[in-house]
N, C-alpha and C positions, 0 to 999 in steps of 0.2 A: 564560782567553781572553776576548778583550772585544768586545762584542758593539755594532753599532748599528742602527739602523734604514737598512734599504735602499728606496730608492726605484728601482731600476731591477733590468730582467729580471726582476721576482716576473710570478707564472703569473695571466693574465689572468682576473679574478671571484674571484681567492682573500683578494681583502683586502677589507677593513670600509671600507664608503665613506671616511668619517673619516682612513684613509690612505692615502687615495691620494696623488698627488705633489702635485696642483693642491689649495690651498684649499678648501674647501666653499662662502667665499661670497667670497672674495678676488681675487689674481692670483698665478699660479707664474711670471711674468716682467714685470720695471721697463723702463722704457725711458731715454734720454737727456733725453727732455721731461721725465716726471717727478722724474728724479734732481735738473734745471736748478730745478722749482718748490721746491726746500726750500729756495733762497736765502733764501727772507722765512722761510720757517721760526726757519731757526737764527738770527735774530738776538737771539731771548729766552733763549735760555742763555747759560752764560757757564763757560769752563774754569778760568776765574780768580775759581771763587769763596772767599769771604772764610774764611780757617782760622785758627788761631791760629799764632803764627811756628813755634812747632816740631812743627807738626800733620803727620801721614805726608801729605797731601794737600797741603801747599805745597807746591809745585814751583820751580821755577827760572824762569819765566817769570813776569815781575810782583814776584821772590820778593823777602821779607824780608832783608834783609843786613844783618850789621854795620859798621859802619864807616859810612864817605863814600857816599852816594846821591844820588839827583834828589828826592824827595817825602818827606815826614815821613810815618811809616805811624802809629805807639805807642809809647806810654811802655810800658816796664815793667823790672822789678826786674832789677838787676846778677845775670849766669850766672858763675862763673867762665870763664873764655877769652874774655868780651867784651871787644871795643878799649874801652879807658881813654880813646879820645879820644871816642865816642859818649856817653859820663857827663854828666845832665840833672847838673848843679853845684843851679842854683837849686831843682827837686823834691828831691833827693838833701837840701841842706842842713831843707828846709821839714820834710820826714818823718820825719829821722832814717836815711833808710835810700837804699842806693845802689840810682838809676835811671839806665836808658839812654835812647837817642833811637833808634827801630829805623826805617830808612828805607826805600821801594820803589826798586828798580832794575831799570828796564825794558835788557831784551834782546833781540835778534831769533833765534827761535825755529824754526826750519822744522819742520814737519809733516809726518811722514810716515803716511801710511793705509794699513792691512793689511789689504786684503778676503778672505774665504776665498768660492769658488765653486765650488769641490768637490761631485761626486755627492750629497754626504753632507747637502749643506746646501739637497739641494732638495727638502725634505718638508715639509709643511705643511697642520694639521688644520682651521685657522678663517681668519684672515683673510690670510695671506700664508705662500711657502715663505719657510725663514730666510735663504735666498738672497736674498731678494728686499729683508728686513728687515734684512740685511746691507748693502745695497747702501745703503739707505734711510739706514741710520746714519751710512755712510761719506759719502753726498752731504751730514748734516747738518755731519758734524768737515769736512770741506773748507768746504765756505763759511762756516763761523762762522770757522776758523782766518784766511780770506784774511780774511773781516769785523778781526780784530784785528790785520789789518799785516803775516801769518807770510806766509814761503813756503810752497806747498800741493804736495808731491808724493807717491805711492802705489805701491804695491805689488799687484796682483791675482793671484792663484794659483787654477787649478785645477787638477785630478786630474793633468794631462799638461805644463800649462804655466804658467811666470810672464811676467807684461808688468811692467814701473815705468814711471813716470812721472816727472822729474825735479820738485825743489821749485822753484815760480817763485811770484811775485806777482803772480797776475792772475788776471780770470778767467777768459780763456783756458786757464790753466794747468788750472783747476776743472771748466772741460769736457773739457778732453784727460782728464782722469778719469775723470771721468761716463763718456765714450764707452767706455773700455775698461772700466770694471764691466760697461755695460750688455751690450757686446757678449762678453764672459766671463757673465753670466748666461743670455742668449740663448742659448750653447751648449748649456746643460744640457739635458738630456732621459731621461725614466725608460726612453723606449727604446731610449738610443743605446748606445754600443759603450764607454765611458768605467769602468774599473775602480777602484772606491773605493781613495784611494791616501793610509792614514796617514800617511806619512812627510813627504809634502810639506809637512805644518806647519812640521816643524824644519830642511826646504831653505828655507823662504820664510823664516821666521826667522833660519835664520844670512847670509841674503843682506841681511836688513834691517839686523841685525848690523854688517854689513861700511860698511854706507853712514849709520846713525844712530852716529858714535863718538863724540861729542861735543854737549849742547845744546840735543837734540833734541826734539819731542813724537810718541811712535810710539804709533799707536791702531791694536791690532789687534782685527779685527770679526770672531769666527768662535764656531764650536761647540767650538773646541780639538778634537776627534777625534783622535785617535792623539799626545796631550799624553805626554810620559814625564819622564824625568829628565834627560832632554837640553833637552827646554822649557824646564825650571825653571832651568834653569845658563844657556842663551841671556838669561831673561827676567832674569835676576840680573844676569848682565853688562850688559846695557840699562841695567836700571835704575838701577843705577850712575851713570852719567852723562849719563841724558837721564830725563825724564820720559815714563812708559808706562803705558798703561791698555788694558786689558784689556776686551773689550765681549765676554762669553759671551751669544750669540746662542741660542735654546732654543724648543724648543715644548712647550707645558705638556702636550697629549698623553698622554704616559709619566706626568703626577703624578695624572690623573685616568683613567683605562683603564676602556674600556667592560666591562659585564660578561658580553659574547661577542662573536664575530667572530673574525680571525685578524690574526697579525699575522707580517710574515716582519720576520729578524735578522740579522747578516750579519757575519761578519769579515771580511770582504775577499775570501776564495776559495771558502769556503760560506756558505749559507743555509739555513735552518732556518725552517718552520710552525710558528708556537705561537700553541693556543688560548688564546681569554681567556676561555672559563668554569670552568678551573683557576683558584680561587683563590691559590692556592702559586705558577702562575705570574704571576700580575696580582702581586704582590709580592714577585716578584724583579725582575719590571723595574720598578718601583719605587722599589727599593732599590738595581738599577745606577744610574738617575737621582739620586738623592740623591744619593749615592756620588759619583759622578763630577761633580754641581755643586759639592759639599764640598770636593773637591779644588784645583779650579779657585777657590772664592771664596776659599780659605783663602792665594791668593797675597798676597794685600792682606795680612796679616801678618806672613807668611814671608818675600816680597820686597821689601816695599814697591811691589807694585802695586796702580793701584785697579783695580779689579772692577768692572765696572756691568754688571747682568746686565738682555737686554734681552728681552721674551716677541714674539715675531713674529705673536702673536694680537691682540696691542694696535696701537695708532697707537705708531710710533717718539717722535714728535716727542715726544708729553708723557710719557713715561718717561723722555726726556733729559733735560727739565727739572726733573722732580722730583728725577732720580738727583742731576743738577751744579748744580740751582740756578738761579732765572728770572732775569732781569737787570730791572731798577728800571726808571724812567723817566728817572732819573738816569746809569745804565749798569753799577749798582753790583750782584753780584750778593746775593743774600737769604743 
């Protein structure tokens, strides 16, 4: 049985400040203003940072191709199945040995954003719930994407409901966004009436499915909760033919556990008090958190997605740019 952290209906005074739903010195809800301020944020990342041509992380946007392009990218050594017509003649002759010409070819890309606002994602020990660091993430991939020319549209799911937004290029388009994370965050509530609902992962997924089949850039921002085998085959087929990454949303929490207090657990239809002056239990939840990050980061190998795992205790912004890479003054990412 899999177990997660619940933040609504636990018994009032039975949890460890530390878990409560709100922060300790944060905010458990974004708003539309602040979602609008990361526009200056994000223009120092960049998703198009620099890989080697046949690095898991090129994508199709900006990507490497053989053949006829717009921009000269690099020399390098003849593959078998490269076109014969990309063959550098003059390096090739000077070396002794067969070079290509590998070129950039820009394409128009749309974006699609996967928010998760789920029960599940509004707990948070220090400086924000992952709700909220969720939201954070999604306002920076919208306006860095409309920043590089994409169409910008999204997908938000909670517990009961999904909204989308269509891709458009504007950024009109980036606040018709903003406004339905913000107003999908604002629902949440540790007292409301809202039943932790695994499955809506793999509904939002195969809807995003249906609408990314070609192209695409899909950034899904969540905790994955109730991730199964069915995940894995959605995010396979994605990946396939669009470029997808994966933003595992987390609060460190569960990797450092105080050594008393309580903490409640929940599958979905119970919950469970468990103390933490049980060593044995402070190391099994623990061991589900490792566990279940291992899973989720091991897609970057498995799929071919990338992983960028985000702590909701930290500022969004400079984890994005360490994870993808700052952009120069040039425009050029590091």
């Amino acid at each position: 049985m899999r177990f997660s952290l619940a933040a609504a209906r636990r018994p009032k005074g039975s949890i460890d400040q530390r878990l409560s739903a709100e922060p300790t010195n944060g905010s458990a809800y974004t708003s539309v203003d602040a979602l609008a301020a990361f526009e200056t944020a994000a223009r120092d990342f960049s998703f198009l940072r620099r890989q080697p041509v046949h690095s898991l992380l090129s994508g199709r946007h900006g990507s490497r191709v053989r053949g006829r392009g717009l921009a000269f990218e690099e020399l390098r050594k003849y593959l078998p199945g490269d076109d014969i017509r990309t063959m550098d003649w003059h390096v090739t002759a000077r070396t002794g040995k067969p070079y290509i010409r590998v070129y950039t070819e820009e394409k128009d890309r749309p974006t699609i954003v996967v928010v998760d606002q789920r029960i599940n994602m509004f707990f948070g020990s220090v400086r924000s719930t992952k709700s909220v660091a969720a939201a954070e993430v999604a306002a920076l991939v919208a306006w860095r994407s409309l920043g590089q020319g994409d169409r910008v549209g999204g997908l938000i799911f909670g517990d009961t409901q999904i909204e989308t937004t269509r891709p458009h290029r504007s950024r009109e388009a980036v606040m018709r966004l903003a406004t339905a994370i913000a107003g999908a965050n604002k629902r949440l509530s540790a007292g409301g009436t809202d039943v932790r609902t695994p499955a809506q992962l793999n509904v939002s997924l195969d809807a995003v499915a249906g609408i990314a089949r070609h192209e695409h850039l899909v950034v899904i921002v969540s905790d994955f909760d109730g991730h199964d085998g069915h995940t894995h085959d959605v995010l396979l087929r994605m990946a396939g033919t669009n470029d997808v990454i994966a933003v595992l949303v987390y609060d460190p929490f569960l990797l450092k556990l105080p050594p008393s207090g309580v903490i409640v657990v929940s599958d979905g239809d119970l919950q469970v008090e468990l103390g933490l002056t049980s060593r044995n239990t402070r190391q099994s939840l623990a061991d589900f958190a490792d566990v279940r990050a291992k899973e989720i980061l091991a897609w970057h190998r498995e799929l071919g997605v990338m992983v960028l795992p985000i702590s909701a205790a930290e500022e969004v912004a400079p984890q994005m740019r360490r994870l993808l890479g700052q952009v120069t003054r040039q425009g050029r990412g590091r």
